[in-house]
C-alpha positions, -999 to 999 in steps of 0.1 A, spaced: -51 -412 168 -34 -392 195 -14 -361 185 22 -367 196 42 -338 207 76 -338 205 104 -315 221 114 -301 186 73 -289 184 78 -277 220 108 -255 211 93 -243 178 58 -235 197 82 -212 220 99 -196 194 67 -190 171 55 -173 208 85 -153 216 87 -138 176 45 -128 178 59 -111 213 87 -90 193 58 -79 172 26 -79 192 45 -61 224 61 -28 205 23 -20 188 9 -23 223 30 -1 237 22 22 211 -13 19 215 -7 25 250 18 53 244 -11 75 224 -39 70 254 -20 81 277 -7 119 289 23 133 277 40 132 310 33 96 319 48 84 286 83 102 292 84 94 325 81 56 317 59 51 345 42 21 321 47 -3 294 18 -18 279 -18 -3 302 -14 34 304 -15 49 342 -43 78 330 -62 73 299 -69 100 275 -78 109 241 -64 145 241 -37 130 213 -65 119 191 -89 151 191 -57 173 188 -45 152 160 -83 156 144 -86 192 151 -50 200 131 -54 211 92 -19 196 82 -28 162 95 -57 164 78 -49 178 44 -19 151 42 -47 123 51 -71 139 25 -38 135 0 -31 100 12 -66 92 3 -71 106 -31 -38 94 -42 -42 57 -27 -76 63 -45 -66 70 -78 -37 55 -79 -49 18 -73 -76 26 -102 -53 36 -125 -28 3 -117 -57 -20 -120 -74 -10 -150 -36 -6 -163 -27 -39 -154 -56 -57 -163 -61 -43 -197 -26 -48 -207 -22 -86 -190 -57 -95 -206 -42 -86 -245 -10 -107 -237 -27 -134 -228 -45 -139 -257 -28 -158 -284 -26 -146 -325 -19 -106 -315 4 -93 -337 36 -76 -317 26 -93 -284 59 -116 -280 79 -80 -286 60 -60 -261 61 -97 -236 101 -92 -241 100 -54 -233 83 -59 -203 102 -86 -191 134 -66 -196 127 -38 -175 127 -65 -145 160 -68 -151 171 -31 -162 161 1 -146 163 33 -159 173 50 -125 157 80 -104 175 105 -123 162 96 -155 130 89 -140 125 123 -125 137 143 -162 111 122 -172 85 132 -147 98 168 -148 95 172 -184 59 154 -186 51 190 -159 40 164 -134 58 180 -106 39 186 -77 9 169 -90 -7 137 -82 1 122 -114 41 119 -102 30 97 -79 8 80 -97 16 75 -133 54 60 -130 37 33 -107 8 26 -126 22 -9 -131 51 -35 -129 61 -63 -152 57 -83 -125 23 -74 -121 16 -78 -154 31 -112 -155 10 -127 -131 -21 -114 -140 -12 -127 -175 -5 -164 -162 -37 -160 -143 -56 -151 -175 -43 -178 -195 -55 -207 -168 -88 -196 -176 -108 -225 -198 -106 -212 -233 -140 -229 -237 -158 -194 -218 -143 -173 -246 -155 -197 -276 -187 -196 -264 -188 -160 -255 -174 -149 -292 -202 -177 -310 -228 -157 -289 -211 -121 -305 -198 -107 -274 -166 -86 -281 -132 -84 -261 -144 -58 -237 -179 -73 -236 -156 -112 -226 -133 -91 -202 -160 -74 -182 -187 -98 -182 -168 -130 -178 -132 -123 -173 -130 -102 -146 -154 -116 -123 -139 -153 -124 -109 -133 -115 -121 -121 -80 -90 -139 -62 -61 -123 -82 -79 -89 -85 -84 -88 -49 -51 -98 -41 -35 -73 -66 -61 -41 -50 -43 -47 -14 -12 -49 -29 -19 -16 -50 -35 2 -20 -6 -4 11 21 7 -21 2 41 -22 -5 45 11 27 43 21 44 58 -3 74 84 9 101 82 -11 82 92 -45 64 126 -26 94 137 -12 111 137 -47 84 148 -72 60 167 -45 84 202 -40 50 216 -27 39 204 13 3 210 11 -1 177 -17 22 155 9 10 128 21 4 110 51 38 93 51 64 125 47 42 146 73 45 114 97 84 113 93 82 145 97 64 145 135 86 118 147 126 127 134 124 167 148 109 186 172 93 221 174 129 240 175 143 230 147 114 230 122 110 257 97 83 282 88 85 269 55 79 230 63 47 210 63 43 207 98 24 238 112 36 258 138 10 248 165 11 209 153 49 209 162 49 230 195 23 203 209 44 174 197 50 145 222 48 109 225 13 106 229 6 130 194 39 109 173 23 76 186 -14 84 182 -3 98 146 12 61 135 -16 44 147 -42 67 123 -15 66 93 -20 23 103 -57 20 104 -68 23 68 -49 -8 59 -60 -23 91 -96 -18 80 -91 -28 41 -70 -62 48 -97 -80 64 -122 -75 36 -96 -91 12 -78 -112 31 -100 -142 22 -88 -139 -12 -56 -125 -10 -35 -164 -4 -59 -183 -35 -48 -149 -54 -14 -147 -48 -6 -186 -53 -33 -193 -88 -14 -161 -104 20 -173 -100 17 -216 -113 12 -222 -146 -1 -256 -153 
């Protein structure tokens, strides 16, 4: 049979082309933007193929210890954090899902509430503060370990698993963690996977959580240092602040843009190595048969 095209496909092609433009267009120019020299890019002498190509942004960028030492912190905390919120999430969703445990409708109901009621920032920082987890990692880390959401799904996923693998696991005298590790988890490739990219882009671009709990510069991030470089410029930045001296006398467009597409390319490189999960993931986690 012949595909028929109508004019209502026509017009929805051209509008699916012209949104991918609003999107596609602005990260070229960026791209171009950081290749290019400094003077070229204020001029506007281009828009999307840069008139002299360079990678003086780049090596600078490379060569400069805050940018560096807030990518080293990005890392570590992305790192650790997305350990801590699987292992946190898993564990916990695994003993809901299992029915017979004493208390586990109560804890269900606590979780479930704190979807709906939040304790606030202020609380949550008096919290933080008087755990002494101020300027460590563990503010960033620790209050985000998991969600009830996250738990919820994961828990639904759990429980559309054939109870017949954990009969015949127990008559062979495997215990919980023995079922969890050996059979559990890797039937759960799909959700897990999905739940790791989800866990790794909230890290990574975490800003709102190191500006509050991180009084000290040198454990920032990637994402503070980056507002940093492109909302003010060398005259008004202090000897105090995160951005060195040098870093902010050599800011331009080619460094600001150059720096966005670095802080980018982590996630760039991780999504396509779980991408082929991530839609089976998200959609088996959330439909309870």
């Amino acid at each position: 049979m012949k595909a028929r095209f109508s004019w209502f496909d026509m017009v929805l092609a051209i509008m699916i082309i012209l949104i991918s433009l609003t999107v596609i267009l602005p990260f070229l120019y960026i791209i171009a933007v950081s290749f290019s020299l400094p003077g070229d890019s204020m001029a506007g002498n281009f828009f999307i193929w840069p008139k002299n190509w360079t990678l003086d942004a780049y090596q600078y960028l490379l060569g400069a210890k805050s940018f560096l030492n807030s990518l080293k912190n990005s890392v570590i905390i992305t790192a650790l954090g997305t350990c801590i919120s699987l292992i946190v999430s898993i564990m916990l969703a695994y003993t809901l899902s299992k029915k017979g445990i004493p208390g586990s409708r109560i804890i269900l109901l606590l979780i479930f509430f704190t979807m709906i009621f939040h304790g606030g920032m202020i609380p949550t920082y008096l919290v933080v503060k008087n755990l002494h987890l101020i300027d460590t990692y563990g503010a960033i880390v620790l209050p985000a370990a998991t969600s009830a959401f996250n738990i919820l799904v994961i828990r639904t996923f759990f429980q559309s698993l054939p109870p017949s693998l954990d009969e015949a696991a127990r008559m062979d005298g495997a215990g919980e963690f023995r079922i969890l590790f050996s059979i559990v988890i890797p039937l759960s490739k799909p959700i897990i996977a999905t739940f790791t990219l989800f866990f790794v882009v909230q890290y990574w671009n975490d800003f709102f959580s190191s500006v509050i709990y991180l009084n000290d510069t040198n454990r920032w991030p990637i994402q503070p240092l980056l507002r940093q470089m492109v909302t003010i410029s060398a005259s008004n930045i202090s000897s105090e602040a995160a951005l060195d001296a040098q870093l902010a006398a050599n800011l331009g467009p080619n460094v600001q843009n150059a720096a966005i597409l670095l802080a980018m390319l982590p996630i760039v490189v991780v999504y396509p190595f779980l991408q082929k999960h991530f839609a089976k993931g998200a959609m088996l986690g959330s439909i309870k048969e």
